[in-house]
PDB file of N, CA, C and O in Angstrom:
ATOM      1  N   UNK A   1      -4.062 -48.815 -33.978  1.00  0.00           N
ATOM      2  CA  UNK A   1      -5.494 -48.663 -34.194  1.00  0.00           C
ATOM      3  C   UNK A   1      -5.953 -47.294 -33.692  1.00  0.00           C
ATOM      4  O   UNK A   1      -5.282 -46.775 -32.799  1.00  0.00           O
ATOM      5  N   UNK A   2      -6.809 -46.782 -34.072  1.00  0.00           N
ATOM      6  CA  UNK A   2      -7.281 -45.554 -33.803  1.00  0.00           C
ATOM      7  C   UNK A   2      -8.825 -45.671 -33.366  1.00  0.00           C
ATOM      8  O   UNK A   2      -9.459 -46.525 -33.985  1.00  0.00           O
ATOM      9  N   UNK A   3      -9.412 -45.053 -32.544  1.00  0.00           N
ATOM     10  CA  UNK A   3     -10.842 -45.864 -31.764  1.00  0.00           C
ATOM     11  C   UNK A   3     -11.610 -44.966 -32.240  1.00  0.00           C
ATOM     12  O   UNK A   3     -12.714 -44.979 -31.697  1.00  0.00           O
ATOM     13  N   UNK A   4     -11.451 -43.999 -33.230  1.00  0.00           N
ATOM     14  CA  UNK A   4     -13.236 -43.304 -34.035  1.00  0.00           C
ATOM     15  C   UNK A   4     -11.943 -42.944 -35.014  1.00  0.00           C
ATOM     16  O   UNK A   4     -10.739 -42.694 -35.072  1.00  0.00           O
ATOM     17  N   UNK A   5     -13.733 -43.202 -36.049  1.00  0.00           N
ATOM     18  CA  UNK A   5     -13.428 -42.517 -37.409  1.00  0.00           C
ATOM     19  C   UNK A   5     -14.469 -42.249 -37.756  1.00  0.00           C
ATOM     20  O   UNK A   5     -15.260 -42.879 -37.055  1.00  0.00           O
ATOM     21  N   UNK A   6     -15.068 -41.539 -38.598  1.00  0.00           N
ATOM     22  CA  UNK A   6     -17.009 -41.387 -39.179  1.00  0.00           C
ATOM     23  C   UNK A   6     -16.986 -41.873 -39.702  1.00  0.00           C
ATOM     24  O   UNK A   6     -15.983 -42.166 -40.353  1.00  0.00           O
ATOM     25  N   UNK A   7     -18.720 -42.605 -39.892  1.00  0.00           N
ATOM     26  CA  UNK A   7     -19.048 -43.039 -40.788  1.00  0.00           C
ATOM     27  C   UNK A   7     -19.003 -42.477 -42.614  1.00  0.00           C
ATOM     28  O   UNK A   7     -19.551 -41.375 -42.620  1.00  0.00           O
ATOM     29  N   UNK A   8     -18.624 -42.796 -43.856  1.00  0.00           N
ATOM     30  CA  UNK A   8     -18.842 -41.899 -44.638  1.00  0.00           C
ATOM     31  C   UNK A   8     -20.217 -41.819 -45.126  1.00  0.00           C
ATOM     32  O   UNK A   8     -21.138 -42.635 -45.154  1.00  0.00           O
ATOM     33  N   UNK A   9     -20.099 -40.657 -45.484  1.00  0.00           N
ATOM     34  CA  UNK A   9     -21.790 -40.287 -45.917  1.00  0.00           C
ATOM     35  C   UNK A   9     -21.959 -40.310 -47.159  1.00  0.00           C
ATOM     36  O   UNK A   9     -21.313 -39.412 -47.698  1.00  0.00           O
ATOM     37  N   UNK A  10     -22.806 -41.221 -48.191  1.00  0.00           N
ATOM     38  CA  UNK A  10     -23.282 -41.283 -49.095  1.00  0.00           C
ATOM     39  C   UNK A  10     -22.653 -40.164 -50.157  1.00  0.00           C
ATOM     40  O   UNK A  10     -22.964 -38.978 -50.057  1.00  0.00           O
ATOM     41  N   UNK A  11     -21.766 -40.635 -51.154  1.00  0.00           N
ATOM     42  CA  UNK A  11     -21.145 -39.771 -52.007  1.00  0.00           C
ATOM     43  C   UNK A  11     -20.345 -38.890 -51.716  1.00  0.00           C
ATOM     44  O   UNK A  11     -20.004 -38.003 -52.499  1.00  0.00           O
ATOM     45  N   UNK A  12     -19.787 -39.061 -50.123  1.00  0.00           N
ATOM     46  CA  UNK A  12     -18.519 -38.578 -49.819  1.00  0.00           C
ATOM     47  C   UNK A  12     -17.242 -38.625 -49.939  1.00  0.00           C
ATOM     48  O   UNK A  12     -16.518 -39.607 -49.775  1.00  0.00           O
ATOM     49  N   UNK A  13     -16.803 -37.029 -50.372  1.00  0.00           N
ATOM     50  CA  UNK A  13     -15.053 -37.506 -51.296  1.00  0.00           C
ATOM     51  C   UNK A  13     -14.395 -38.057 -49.810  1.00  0.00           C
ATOM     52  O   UNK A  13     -14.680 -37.716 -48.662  1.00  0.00           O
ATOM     53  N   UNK A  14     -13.482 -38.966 -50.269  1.00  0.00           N
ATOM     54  CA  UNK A  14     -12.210 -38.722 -49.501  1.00  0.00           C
ATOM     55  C   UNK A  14     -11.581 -38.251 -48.525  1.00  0.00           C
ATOM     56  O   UNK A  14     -11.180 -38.641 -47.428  1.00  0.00           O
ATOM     57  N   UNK A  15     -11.568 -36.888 -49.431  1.00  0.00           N
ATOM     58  CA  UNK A  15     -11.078 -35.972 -48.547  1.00  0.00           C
ATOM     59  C   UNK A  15     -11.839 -35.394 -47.588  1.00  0.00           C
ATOM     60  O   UNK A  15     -11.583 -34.937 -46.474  1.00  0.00           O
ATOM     61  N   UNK A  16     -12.389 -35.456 -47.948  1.00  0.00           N
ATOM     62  CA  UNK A  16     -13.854 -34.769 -47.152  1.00  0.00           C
ATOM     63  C   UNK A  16     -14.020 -35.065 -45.513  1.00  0.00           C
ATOM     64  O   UNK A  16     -14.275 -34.282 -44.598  1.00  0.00           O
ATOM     65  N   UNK A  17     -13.695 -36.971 -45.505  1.00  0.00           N
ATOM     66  CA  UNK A  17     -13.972 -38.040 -44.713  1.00  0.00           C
ATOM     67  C   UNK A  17     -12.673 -37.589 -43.744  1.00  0.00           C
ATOM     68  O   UNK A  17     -12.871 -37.305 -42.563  1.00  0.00           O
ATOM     69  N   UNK A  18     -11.641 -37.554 -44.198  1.00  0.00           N
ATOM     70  CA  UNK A  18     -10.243 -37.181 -43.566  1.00  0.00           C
ATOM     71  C   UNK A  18     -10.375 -35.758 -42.834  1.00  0.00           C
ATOM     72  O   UNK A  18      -9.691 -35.702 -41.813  1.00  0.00           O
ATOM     73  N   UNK A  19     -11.082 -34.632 -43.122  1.00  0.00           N
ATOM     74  CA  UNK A  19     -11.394 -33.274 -42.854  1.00  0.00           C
ATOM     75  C   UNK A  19     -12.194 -33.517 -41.890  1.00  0.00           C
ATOM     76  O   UNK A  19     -11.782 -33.093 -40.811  1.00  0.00           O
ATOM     77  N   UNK A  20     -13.168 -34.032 -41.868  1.00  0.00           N
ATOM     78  CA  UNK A  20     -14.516 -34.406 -40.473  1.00  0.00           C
ATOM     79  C   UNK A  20     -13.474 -35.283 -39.580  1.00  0.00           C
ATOM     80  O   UNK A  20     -13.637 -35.019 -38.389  1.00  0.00           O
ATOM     81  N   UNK A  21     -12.579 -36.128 -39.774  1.00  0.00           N
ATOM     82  CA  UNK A  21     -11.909 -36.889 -38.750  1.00  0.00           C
ATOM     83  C   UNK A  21     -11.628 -35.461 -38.319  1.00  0.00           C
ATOM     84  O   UNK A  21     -12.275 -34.956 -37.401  1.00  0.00           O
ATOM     85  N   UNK A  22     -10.521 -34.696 -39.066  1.00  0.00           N
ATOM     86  CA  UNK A  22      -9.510 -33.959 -38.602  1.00  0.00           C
ATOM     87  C   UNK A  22     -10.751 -33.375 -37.421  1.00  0.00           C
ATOM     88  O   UNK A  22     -10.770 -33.689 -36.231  1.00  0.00           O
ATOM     89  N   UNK A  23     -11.594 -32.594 -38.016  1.00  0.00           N
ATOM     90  CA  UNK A  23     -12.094 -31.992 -36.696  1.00  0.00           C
ATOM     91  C   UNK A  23     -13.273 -32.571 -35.680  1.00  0.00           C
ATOM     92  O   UNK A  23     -13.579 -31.876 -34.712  1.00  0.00           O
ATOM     93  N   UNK A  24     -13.665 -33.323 -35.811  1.00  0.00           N
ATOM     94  CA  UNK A  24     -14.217 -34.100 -35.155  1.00  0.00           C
ATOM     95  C   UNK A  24     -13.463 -34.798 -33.683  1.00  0.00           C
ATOM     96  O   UNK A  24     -14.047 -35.111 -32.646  1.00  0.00           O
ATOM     97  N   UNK A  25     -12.013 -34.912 -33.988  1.00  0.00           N
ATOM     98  CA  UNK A  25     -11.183 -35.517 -32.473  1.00  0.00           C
ATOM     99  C   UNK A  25     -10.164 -34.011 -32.760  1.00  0.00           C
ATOM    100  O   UNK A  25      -8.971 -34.274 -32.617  1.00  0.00           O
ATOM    101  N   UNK A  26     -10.436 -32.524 -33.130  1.00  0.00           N
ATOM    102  CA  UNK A  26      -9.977 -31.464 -32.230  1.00  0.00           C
ATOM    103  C   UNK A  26      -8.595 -31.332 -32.504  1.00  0.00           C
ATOM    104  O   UNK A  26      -7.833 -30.516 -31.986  1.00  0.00           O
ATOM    105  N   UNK A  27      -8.270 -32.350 -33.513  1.00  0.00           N
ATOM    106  CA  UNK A  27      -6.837 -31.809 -33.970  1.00  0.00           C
ATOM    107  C   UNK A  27      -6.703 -30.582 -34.311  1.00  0.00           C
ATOM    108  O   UNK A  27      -7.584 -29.908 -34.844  1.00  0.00           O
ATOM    109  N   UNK A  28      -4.894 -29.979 -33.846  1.00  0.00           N
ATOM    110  CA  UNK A  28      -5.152 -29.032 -33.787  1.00  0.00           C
ATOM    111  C   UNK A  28      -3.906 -28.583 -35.805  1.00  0.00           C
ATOM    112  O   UNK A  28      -3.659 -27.574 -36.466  1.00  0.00           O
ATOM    113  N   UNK A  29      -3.707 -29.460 -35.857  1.00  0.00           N
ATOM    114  CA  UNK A  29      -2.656 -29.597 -36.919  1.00  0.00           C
ATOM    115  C   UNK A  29      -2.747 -30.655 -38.016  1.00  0.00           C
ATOM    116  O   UNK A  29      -3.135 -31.786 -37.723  1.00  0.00           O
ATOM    117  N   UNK A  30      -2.414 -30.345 -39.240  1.00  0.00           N
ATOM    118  CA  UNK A  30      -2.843 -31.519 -40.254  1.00  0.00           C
ATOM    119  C   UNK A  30      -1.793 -32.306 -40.182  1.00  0.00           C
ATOM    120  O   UNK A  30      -2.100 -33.353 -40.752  1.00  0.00           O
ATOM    121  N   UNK A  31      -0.470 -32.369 -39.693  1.00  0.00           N
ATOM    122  CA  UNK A  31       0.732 -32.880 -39.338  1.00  0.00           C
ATOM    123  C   UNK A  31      -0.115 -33.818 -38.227  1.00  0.00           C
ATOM    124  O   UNK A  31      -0.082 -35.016 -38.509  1.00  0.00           O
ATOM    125  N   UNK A  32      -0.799 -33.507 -37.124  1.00  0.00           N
ATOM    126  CA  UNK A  32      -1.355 -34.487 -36.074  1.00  0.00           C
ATOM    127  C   UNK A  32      -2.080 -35.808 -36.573  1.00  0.00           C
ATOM    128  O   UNK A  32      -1.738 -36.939 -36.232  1.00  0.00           O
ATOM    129  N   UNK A  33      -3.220 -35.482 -37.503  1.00  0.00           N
ATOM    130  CA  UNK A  33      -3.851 -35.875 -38.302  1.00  0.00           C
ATOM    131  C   UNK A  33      -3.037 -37.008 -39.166  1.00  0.00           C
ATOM    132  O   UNK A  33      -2.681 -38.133 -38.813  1.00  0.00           O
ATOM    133  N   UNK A  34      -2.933 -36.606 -39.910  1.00  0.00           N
ATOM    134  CA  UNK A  34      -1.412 -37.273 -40.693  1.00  0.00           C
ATOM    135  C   UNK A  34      -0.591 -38.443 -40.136  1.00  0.00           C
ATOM    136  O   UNK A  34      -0.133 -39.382 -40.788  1.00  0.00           O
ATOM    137  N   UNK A  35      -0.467 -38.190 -38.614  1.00  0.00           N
ATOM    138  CA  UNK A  35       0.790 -38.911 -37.999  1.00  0.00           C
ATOM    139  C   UNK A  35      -0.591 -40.237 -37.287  1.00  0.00           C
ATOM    140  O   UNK A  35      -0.292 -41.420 -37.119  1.00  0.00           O
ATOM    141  N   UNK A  36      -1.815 -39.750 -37.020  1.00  0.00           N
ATOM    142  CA  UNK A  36      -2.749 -40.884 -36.194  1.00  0.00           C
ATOM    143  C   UNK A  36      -3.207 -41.878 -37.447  1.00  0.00           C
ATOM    144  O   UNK A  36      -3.397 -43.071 -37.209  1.00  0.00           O
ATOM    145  N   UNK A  37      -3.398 -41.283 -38.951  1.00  0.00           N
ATOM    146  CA  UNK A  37      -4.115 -41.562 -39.477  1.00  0.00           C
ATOM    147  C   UNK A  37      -3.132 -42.853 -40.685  1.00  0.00           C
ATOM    148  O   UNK A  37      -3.394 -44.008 -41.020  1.00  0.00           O
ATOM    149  N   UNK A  38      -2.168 -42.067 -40.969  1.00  0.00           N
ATOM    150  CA  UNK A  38      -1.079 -42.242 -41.848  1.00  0.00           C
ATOM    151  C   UNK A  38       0.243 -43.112 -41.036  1.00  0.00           C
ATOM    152  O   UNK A  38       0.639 -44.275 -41.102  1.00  0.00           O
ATOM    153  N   UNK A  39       0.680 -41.883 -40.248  1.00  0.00           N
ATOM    154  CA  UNK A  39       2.253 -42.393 -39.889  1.00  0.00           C
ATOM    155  C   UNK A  39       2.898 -41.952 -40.314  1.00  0.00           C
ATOM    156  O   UNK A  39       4.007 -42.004 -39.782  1.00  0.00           O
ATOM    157  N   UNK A  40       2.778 -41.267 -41.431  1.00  0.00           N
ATOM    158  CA  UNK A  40       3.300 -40.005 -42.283  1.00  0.00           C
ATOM    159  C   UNK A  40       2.365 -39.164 -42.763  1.00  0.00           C
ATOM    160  O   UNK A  40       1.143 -39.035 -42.840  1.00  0.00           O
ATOM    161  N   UNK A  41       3.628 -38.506 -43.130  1.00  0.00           N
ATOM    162  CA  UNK A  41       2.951 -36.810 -43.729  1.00  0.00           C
ATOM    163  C   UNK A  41       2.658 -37.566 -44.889  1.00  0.00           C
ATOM    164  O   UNK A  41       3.561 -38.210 -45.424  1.00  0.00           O
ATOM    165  N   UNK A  42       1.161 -37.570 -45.482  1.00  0.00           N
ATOM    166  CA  UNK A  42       0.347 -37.408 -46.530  1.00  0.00           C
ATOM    167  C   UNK A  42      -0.003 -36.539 -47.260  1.00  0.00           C
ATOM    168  O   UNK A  42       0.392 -35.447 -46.851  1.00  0.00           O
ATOM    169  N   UNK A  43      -0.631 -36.480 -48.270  1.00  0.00           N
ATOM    170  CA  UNK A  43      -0.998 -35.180 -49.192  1.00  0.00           C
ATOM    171  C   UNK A  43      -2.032 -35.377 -49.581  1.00  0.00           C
ATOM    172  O   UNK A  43      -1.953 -35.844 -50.717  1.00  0.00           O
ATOM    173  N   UNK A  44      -3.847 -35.190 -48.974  1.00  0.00           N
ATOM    174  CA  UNK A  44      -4.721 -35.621 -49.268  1.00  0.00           C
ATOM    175  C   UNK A  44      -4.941 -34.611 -50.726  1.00  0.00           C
ATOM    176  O   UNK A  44      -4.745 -33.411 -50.923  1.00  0.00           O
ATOM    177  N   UNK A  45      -5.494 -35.853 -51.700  1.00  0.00           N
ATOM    178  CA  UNK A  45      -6.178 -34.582 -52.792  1.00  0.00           C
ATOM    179  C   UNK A  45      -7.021 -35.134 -53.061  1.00  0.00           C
ATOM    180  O   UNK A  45      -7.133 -36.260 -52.576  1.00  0.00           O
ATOM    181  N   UNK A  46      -8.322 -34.493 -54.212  1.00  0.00           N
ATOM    182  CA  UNK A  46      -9.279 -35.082 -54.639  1.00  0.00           C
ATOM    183  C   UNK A  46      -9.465 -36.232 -55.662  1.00  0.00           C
ATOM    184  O   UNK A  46     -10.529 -36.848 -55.624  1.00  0.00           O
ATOM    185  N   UNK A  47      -8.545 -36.564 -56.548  1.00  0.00           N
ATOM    186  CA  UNK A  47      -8.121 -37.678 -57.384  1.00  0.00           C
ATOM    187  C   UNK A  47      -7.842 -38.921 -57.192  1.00  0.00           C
ATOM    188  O   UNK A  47      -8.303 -39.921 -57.743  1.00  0.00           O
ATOM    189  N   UNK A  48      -6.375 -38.715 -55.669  1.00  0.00           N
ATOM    190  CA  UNK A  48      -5.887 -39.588 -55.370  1.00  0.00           C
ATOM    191  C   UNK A  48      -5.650 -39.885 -53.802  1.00  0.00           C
ATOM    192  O   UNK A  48      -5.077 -39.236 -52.927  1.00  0.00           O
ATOM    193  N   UNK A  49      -6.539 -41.527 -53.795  1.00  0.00           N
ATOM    194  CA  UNK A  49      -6.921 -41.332 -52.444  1.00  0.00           C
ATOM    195  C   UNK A  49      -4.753 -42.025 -51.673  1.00  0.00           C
ATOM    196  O   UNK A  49      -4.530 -43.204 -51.398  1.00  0.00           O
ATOM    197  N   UNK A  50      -4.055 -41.298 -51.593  1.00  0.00           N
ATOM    198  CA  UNK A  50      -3.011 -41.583 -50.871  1.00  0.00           C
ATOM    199  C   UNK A  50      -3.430 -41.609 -49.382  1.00  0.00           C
ATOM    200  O   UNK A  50      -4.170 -40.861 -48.743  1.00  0.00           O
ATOM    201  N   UNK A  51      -2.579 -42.928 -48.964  1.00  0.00           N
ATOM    202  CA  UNK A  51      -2.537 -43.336 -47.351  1.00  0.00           C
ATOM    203  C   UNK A  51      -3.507 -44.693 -47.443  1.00  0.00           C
ATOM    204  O   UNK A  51      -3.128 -45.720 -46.881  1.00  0.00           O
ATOM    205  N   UNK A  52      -4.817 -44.662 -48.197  1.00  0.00           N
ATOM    206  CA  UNK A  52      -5.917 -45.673 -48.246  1.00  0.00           C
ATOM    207  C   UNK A  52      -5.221 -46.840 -47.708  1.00  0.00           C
ATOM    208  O   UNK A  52      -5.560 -47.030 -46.540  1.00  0.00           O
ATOM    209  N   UNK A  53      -4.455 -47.606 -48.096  1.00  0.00           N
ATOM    210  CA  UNK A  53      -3.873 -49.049 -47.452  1.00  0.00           C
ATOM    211  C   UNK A  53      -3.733 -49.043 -46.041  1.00  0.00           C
ATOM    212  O   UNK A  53      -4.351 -49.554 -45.108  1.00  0.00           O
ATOM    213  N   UNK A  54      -2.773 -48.339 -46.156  1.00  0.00           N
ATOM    214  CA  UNK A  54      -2.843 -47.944 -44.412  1.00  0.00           C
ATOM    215  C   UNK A  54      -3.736 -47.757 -43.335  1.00  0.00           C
ATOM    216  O   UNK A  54      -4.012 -48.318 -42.275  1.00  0.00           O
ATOM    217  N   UNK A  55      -4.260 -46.293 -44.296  1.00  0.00           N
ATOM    218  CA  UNK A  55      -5.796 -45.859 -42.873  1.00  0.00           C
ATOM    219  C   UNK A  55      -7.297 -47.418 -42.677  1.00  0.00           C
ATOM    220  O   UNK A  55      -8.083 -47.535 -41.737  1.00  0.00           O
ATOM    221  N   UNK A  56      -7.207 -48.131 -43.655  1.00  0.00           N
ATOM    222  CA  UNK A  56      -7.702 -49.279 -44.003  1.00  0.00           C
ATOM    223  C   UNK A  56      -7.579 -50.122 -42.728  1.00  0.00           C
ATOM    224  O   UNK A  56      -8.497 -50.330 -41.935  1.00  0.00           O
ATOM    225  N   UNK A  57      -6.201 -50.623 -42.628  1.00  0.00           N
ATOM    226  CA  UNK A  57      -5.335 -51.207 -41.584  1.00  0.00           C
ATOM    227  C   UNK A  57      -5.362 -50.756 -39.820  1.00  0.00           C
ATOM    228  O   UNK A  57      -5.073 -51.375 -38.796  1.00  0.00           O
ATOM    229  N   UNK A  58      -5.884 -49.313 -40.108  1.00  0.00           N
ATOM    230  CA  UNK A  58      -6.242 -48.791 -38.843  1.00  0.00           C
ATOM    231  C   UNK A  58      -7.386 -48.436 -38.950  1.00  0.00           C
ATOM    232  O   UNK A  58      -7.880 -47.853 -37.984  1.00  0.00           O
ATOM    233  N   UNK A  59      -8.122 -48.641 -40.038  1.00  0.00           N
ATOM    234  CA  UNK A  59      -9.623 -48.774 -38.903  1.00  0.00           C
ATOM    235  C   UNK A  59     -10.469 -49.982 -38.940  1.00  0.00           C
ATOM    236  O   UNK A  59     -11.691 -50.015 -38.793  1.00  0.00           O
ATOM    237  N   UNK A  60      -9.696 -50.939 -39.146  1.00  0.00           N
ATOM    238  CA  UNK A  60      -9.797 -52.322 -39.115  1.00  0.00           C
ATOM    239  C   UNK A  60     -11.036 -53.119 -38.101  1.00  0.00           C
ATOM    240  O   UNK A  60     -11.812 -54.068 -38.206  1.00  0.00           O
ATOM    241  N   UNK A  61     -10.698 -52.165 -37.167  1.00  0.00           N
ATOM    242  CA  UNK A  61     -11.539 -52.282 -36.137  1.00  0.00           C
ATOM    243  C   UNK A  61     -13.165 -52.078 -36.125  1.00  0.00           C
ATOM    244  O   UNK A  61     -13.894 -52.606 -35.285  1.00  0.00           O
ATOM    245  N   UNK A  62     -13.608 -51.252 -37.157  1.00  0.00           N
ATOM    246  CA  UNK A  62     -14.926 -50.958 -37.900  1.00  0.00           C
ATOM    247  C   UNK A  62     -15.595 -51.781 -38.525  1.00  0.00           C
ATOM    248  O   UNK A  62     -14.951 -52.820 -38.664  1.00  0.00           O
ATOM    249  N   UNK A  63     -16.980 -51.840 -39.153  1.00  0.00           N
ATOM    250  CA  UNK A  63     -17.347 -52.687 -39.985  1.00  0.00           C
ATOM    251  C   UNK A  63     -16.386 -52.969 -41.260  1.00  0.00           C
ATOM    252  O   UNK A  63     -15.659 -52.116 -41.770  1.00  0.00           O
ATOM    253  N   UNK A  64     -16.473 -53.921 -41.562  1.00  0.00           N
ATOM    254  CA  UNK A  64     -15.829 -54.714 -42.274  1.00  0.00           C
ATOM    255  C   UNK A  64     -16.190 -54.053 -43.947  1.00  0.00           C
ATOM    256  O   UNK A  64     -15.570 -54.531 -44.897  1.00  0.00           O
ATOM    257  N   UNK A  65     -17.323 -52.839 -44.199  1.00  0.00           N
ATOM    258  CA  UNK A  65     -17.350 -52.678 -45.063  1.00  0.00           C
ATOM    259  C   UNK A  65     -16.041 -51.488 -45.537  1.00  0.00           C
ATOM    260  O   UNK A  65     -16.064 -50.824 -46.573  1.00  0.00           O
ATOM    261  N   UNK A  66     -15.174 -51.457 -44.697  1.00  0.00           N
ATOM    262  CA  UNK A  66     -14.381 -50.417 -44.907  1.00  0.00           C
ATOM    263  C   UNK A  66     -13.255 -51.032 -45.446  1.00  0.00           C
ATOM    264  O   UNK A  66     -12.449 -51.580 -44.693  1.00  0.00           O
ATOM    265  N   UNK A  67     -13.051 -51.008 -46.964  1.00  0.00           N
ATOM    266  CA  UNK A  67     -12.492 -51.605 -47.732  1.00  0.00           C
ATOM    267  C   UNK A  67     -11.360 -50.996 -48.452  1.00  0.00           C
ATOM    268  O   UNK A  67     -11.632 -49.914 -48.971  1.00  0.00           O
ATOM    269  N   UNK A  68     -10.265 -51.389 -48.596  1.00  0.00           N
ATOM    270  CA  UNK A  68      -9.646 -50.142 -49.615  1.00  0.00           C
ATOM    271  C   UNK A  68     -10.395 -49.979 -51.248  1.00  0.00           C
ATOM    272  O   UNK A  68     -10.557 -48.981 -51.950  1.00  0.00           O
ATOM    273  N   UNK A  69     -10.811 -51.690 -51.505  1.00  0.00           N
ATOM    274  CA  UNK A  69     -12.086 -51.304 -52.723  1.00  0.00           C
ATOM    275  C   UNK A  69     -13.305 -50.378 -52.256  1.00  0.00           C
ATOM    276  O   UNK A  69     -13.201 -49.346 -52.918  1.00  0.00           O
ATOM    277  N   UNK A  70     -14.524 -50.282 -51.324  1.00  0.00           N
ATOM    278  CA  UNK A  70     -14.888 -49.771 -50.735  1.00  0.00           C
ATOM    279  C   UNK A  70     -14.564 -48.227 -50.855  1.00  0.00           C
ATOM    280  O   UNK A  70     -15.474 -47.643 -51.443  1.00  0.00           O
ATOM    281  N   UNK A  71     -13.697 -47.534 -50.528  1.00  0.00           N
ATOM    282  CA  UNK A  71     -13.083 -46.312 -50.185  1.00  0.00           C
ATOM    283  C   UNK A  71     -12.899 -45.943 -51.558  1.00  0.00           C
ATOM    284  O   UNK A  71     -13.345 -44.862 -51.943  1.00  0.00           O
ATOM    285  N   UNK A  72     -12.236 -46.786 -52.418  1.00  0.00           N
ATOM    286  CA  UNK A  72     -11.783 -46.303 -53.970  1.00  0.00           C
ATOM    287  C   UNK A  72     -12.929 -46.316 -54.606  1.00  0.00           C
ATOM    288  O   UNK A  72     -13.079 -45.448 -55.466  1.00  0.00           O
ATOM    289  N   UNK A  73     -13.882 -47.150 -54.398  1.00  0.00           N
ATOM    290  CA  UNK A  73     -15.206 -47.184 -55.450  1.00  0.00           C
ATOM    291  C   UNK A  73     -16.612 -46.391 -54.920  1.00  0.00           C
ATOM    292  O   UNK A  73     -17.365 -46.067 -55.838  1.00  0.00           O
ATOM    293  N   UNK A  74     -16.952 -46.123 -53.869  1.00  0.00           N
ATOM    294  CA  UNK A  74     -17.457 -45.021 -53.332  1.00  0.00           C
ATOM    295  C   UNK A  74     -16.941 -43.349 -53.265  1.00  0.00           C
ATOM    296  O   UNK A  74     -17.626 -42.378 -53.585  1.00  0.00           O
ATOM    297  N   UNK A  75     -15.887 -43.342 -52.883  1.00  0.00           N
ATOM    298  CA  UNK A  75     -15.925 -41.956 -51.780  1.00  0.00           C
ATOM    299  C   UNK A  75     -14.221 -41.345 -52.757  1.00  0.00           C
ATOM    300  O   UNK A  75     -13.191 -41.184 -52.102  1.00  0.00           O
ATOM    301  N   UNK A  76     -14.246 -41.110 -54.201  1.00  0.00           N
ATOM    302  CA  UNK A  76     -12.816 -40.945 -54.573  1.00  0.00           C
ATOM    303  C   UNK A  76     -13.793 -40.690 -55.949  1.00  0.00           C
ATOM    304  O   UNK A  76     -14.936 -41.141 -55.880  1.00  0.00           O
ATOM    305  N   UNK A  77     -13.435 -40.072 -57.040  1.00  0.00           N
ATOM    306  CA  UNK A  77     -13.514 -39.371 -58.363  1.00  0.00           C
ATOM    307  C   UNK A  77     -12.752 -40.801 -59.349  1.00  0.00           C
ATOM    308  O   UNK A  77     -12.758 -40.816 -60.580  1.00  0.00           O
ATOM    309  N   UNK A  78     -12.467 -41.320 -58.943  1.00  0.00           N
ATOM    310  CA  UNK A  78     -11.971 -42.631 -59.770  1.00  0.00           C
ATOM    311  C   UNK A  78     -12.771 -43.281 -60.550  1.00  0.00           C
ATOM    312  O   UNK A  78     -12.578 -43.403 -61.760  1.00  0.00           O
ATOM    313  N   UNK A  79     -13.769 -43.768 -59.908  1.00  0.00           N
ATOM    314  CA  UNK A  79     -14.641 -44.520 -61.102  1.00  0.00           C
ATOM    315  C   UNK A  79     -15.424 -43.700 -62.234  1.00  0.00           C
ATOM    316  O   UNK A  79     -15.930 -44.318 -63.171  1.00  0.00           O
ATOM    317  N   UNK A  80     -15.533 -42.138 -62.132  1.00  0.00           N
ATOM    318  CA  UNK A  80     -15.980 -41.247 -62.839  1.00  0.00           C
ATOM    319  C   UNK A  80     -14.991 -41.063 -63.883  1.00  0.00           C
ATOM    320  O   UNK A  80     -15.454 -41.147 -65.021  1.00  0.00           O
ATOM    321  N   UNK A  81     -14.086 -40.896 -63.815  1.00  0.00           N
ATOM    322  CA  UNK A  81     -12.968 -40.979 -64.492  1.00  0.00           C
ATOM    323  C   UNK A  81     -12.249 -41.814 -65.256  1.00  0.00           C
ATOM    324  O   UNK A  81     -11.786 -41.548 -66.365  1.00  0.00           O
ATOM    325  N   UNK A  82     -12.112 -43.267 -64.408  1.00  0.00           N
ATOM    326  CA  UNK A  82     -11.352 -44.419 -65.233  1.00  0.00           C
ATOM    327  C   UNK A  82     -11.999 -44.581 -66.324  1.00  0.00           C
ATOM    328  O   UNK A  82     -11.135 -45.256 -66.882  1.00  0.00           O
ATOM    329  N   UNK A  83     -13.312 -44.466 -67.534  1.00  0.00           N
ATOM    330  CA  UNK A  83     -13.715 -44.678 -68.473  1.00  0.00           C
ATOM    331  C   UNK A  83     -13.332 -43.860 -69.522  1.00  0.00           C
ATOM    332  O   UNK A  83     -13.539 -44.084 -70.714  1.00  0.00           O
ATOM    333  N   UNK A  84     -12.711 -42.813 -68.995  1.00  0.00           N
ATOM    334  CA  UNK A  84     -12.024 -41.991 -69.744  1.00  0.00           C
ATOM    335  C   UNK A  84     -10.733 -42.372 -69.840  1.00  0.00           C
ATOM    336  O   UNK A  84     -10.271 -41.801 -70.828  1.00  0.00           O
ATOM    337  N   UNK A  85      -9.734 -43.191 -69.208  1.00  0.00           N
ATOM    338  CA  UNK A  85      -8.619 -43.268 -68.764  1.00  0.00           C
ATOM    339  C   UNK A  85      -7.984 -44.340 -69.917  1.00  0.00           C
ATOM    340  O   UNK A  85      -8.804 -45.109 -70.418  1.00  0.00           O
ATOM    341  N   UNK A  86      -7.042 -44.406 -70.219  1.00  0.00           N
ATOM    342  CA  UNK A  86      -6.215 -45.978 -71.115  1.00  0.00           C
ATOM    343  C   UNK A  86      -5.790 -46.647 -69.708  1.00  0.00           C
ATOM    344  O   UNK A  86      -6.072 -46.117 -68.633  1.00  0.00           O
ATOM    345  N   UNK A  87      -5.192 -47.676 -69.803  1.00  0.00           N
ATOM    346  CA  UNK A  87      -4.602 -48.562 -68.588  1.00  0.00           C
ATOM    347  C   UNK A  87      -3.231 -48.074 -68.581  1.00  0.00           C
ATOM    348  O   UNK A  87      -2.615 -48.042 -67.516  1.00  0.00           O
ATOM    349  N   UNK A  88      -2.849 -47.801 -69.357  1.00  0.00           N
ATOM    350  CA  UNK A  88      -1.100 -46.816 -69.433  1.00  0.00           C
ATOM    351  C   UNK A  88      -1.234 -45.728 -67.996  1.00  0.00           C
ATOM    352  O   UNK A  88      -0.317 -44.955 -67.719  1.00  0.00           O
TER     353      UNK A  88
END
């Protein structure tokens, strides 16, 4: 478990949310970041929220609205997109 994370802010990417952690607890390395958040080296991008299951699992401890649906349907370019998308 990890004991802070921010709140996200209204139409915030992803990545964005992962970047304010990063500096917000003073990490000094995205490898640090990575290893509290993940457990592994991740590859945050704007498309695809990778790690979500996980970081989910560790901040468990938060309101309950922190969802991996939640995270994918707010704060990720996904739902802008999937209407464009086939299911392939």
């Amino acid at each position: 478990m990890i004991g802070y994370f921010p709140k996200p802010y209204e139409d915030e990417l992803y990545y964005s949310i992962i970047a304010r952690y990063h500096i917000h607890v003073g990490n000094l390395s995205r490898k640090q970041t990575n290893k509290e958040l993940f457990s592994k080296k991740v590859n945050i991008n704007f498309e695809l929220p990778m790690g979500l299951a996980y970081l989910v699992s560790k901040v468990s401890i938060f309101p309950k609205e922190f969802t991996k649906e939640y995270f994918f349907n707010k704060h990720t370019v996904i739902p802008f997109v999937k209407p464009f998308k086939s299911e392939e």
